[in-house]
C-alpha positions as YAML, in Angstrom:
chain: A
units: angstrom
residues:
- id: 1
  name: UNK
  ca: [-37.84, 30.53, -82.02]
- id: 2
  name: UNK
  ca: [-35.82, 33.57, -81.33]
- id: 3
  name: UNK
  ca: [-34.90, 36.22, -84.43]
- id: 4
  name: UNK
  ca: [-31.35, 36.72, -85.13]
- id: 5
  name: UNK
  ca: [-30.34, 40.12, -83.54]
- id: 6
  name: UNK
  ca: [-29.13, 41.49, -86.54]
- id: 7
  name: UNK
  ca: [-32.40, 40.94, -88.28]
- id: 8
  name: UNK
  ca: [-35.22, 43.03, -86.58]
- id: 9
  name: UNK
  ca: [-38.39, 41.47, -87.41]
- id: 10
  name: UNK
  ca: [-40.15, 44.81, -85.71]
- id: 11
  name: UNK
  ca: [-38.59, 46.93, -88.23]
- id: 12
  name: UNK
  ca: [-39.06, 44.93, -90.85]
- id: 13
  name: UNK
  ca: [-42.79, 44.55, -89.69]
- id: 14
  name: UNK
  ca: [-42.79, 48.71, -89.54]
- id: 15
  name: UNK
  ca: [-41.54, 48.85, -92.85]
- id: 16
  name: UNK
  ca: [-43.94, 46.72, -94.37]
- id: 17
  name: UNK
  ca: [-47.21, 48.14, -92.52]
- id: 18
  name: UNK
  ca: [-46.12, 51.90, -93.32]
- id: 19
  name: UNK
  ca: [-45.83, 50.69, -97.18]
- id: 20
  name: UNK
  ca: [-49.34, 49.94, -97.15]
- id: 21
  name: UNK
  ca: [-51.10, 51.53, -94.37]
- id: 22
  name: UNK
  ca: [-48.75, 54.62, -93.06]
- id: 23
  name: UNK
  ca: [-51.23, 55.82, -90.63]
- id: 24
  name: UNK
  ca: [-50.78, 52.73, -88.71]
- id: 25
  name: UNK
  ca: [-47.43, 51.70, -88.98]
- id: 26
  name: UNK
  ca: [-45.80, 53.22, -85.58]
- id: 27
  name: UNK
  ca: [-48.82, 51.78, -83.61]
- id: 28
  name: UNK
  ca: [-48.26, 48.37, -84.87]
- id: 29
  name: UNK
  ca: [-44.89, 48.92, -84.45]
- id: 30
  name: UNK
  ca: [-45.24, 49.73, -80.27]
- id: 31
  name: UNK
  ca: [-48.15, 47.36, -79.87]
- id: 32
  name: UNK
  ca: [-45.58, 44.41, -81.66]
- id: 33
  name: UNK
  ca: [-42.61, 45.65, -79.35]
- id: 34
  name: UNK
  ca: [-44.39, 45.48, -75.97]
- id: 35
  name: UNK
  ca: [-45.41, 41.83, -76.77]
- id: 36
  name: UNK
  ca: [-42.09, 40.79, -77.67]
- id: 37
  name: UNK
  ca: [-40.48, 42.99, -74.43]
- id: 38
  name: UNK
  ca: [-43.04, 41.06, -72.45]
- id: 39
  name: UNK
  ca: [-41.88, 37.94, -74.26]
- id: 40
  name: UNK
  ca: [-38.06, 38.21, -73.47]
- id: 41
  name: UNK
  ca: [-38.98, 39.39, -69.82]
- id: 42
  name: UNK
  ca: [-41.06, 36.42, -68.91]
- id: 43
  name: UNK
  ca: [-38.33, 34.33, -70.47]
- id: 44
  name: UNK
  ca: [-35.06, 35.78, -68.50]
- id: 45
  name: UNK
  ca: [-37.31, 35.72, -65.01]
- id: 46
  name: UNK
  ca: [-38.80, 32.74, -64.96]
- id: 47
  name: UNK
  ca: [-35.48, 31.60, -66.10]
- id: 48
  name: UNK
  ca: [-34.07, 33.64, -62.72]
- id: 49
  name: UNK
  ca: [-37.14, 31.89, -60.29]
- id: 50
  name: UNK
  ca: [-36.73, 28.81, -61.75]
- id: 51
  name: UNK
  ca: [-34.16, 27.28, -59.52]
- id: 52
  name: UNK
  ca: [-37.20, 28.40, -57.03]
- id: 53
  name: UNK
  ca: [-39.61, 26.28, -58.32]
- id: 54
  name: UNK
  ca: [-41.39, 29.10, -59.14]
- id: 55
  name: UNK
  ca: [-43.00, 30.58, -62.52]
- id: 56
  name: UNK
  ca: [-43.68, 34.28, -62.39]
- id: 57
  name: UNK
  ca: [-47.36, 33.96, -61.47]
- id: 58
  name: UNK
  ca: [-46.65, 31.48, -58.48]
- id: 59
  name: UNK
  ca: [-44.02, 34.82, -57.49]
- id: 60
  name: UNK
  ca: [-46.36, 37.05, -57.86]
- id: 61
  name: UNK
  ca: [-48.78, 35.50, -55.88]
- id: 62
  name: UNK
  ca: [-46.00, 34.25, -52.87]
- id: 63
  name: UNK
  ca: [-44.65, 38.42, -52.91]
- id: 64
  name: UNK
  ca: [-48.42, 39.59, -52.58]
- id: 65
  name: UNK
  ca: [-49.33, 37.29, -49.94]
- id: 66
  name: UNK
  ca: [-45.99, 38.49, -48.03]
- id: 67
  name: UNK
  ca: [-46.96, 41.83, -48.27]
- id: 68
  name: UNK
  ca: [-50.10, 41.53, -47.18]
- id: 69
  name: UNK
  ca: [-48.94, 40.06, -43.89]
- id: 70
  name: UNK
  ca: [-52.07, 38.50, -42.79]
- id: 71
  name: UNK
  ca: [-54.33, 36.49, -44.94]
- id: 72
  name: UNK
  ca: [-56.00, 37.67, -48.09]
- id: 73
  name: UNK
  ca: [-59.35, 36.62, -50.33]
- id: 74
  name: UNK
  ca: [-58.65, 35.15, -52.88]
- id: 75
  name: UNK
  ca: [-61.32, 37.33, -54.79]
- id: 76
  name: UNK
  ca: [-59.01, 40.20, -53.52]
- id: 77
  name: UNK
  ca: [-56.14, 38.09, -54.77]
- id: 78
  name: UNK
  ca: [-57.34, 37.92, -58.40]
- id: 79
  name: UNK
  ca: [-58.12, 42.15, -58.12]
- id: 80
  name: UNK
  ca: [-54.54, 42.62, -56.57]
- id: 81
  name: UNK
  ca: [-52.73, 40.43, -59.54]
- id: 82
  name: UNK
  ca: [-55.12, 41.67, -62.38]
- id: 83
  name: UNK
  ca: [-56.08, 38.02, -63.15]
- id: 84
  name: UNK
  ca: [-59.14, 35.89, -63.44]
- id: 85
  name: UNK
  ca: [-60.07, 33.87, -60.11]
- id: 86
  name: UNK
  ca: [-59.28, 30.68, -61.64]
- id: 87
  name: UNK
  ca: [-56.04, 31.82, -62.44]
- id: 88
  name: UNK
  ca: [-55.60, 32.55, -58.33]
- id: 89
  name: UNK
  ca: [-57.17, 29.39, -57.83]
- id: 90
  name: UNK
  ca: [-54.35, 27.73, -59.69]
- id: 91
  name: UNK
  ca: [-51.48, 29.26, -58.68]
- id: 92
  name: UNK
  ca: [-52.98, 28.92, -55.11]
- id: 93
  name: UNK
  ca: [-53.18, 25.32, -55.31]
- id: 94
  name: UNK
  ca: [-49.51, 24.50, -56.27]
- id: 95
  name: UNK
  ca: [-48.47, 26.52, -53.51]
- id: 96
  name: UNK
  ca: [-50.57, 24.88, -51.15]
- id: 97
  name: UNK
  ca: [-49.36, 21.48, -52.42]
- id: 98
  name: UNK
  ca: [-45.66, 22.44, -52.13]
- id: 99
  name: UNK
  ca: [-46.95, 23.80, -48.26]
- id: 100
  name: UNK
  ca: [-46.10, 27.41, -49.39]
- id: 101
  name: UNK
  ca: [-49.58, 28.60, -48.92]
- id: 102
  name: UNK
  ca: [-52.54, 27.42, -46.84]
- id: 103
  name: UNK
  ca: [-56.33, 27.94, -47.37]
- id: 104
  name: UNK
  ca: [-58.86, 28.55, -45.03]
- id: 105
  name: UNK
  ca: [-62.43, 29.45, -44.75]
- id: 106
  name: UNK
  ca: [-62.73, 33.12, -43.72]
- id: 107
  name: UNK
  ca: [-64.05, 33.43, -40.18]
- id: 108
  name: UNK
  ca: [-66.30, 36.07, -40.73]
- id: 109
  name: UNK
  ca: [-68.11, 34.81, -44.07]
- id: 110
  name: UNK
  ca: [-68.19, 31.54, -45.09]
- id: 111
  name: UNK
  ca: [-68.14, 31.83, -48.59]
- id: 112
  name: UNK
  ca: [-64.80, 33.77, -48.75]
- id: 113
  name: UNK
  ca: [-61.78, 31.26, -48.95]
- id: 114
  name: UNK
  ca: [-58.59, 33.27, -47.34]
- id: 115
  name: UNK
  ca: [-54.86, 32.55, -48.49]
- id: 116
  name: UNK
  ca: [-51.73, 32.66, -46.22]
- id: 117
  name: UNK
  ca: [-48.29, 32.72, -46.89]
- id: 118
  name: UNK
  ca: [-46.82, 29.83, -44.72]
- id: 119
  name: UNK
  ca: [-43.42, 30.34, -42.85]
- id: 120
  name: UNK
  ca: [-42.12, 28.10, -45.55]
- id: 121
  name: UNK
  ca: [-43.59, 30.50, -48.72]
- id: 122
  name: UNK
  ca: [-42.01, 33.53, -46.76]
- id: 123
  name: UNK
  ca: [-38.72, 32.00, -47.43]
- id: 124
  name: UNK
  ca: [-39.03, 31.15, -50.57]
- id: 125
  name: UNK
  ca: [-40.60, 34.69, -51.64]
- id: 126
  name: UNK
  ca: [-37.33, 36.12, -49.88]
- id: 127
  name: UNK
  ca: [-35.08, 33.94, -51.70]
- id: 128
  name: UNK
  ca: [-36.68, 34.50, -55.08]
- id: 129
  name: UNK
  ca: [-36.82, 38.35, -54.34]
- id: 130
  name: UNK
  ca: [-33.18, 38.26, -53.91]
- id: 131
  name: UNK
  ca: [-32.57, 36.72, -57.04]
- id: 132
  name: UNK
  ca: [-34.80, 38.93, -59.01]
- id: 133
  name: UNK
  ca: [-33.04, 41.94, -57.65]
- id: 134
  name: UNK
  ca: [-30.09, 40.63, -58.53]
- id: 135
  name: UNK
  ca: [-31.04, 40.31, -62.12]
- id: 136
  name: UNK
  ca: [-32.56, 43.92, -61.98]
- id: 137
  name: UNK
  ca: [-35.74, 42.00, -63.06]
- id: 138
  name: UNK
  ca: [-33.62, 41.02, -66.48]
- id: 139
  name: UNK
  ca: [-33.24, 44.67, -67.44]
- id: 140
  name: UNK
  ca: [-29.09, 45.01, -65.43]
- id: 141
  name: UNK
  ca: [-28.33, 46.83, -68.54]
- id: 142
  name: UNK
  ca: [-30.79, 49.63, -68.24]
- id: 143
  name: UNK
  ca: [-30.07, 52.43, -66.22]
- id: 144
  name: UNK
  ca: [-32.08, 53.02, -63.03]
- id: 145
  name: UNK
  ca: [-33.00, 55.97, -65.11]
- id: 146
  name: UNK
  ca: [-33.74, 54.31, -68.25]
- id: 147
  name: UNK
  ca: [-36.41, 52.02, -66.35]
- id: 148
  name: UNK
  ca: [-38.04, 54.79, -64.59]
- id: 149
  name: UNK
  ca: [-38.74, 56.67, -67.90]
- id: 150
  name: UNK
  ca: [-39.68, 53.26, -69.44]
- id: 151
  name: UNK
  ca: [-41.90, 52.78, -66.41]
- id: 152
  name: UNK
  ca: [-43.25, 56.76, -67.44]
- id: 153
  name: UNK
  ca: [-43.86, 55.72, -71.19]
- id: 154
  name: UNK
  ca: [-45.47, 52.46, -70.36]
- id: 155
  name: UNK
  ca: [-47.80, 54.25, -67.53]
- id: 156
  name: UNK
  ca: [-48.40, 56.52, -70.51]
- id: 157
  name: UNK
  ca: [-50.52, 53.87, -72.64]
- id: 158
  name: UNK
  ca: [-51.71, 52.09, -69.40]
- id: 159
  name: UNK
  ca: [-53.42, 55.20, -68.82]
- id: 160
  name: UNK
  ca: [-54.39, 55.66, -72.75]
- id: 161
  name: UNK
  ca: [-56.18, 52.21, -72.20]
- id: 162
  name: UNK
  ca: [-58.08, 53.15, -68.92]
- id: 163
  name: UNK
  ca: [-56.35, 50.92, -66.72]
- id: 164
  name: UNK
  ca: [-55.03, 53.98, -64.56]
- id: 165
  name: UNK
  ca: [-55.81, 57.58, -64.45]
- id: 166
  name: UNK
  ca: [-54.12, 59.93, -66.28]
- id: 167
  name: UNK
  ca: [-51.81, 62.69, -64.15]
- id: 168
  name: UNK
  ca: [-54.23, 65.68, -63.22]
- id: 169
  name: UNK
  ca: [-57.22, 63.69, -63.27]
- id: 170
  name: UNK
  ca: [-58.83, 62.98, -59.58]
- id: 171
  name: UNK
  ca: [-57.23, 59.80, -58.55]
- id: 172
  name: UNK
  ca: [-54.02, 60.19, -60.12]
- id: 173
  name: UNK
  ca: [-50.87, 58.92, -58.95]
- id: 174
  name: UNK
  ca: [-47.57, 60.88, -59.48]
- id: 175
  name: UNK
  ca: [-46.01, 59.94, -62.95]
- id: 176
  name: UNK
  ca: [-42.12, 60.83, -62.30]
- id: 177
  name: UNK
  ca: [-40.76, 58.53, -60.00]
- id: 178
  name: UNK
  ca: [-38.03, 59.71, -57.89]
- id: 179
  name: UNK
  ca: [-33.93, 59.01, -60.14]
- id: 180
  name: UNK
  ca: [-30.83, 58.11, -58.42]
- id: 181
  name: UNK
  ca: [-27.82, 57.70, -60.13]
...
């Protein structure tokens, strides 16, 4: 059940922890807003894709397929969406049942199954993507550059937790993304 905006449970939370364990408090306090950021995102896209059919994992999975432009492991799938192969398999499976995406064995090694985005999925993906954009991905009331130094922050502690590398370090990615107003 969503909090009443003028109560903020986070705060309250914050206030609490740094009463009892100060040294803590502002990490429990981010760790507790990027859950419930993650919560009301998922919420106000899938509510955007649902018209689609779609939840935000069948999206993701549509949009990485139509990228790829050819067909893609589904190993490579499960790498590519940072999600466990039965997850893929899933997702995979709707789509194939709603004749977005087809299956096949691969060609070249029979114990890689390939995905393909069907003419149909292609669509679809387009149509969602167009809604999403729309919606600036839920966030229309953040500035462009508002989300690109959220994007910063958040790359920040994805890069804290080892999931990328940090700027300087071999490998690294540039941080600042390019701001338009």
């Amino acid at each position: 059940m969503p909090s009443s905006p003028s109560f903020d449970s986070i705060a309250e939370a914050h206030r609490q922890w740094n009463a009892r364990w100060p040294e803590h408090a502002d990490h429990m306090a981010t760790v507790t807003s990027v859950m419930r950021v993650q919560q009301l995102l998922l919420s106000r896209i899938e509510e955007t894709l649902k018209p689609y059919g779609l939840t935000f994992a069948a999206y993701e999975a549509l949009q990485l397929l139509a990228f790829a432009r050819g067909a893609l492991p589904m190993g490579k799938m499960g790498e590519r969406l940072m999600v466990h192969p039965a997850s893929v398999t899933n997702v995979v499976t709707r789509l194939e049942q709603r004749g977005l995406v087809e299956r096949r064995v691969s060609p070249d090694d029979r114990r890689v199954v390939l995905a393909r985005i069907t003419s149909a999925g292609q669509t679809l993906a387009w149509q969602a993507t167009e809604a999403l954009n729309e919606s600036s991905f839920g966030l229309a009331d953040l500035t462009r550059a508002q989300a690109v130094e959220a994007t910063a922050h958040l790359r920040d502690i994805r890069a804290a937790l080892g999931d990328v590398h940090r700027p300087g370090q071999a490998g690294a990615s540039p941080r600042d993304l390019p701001v338009h107003p």
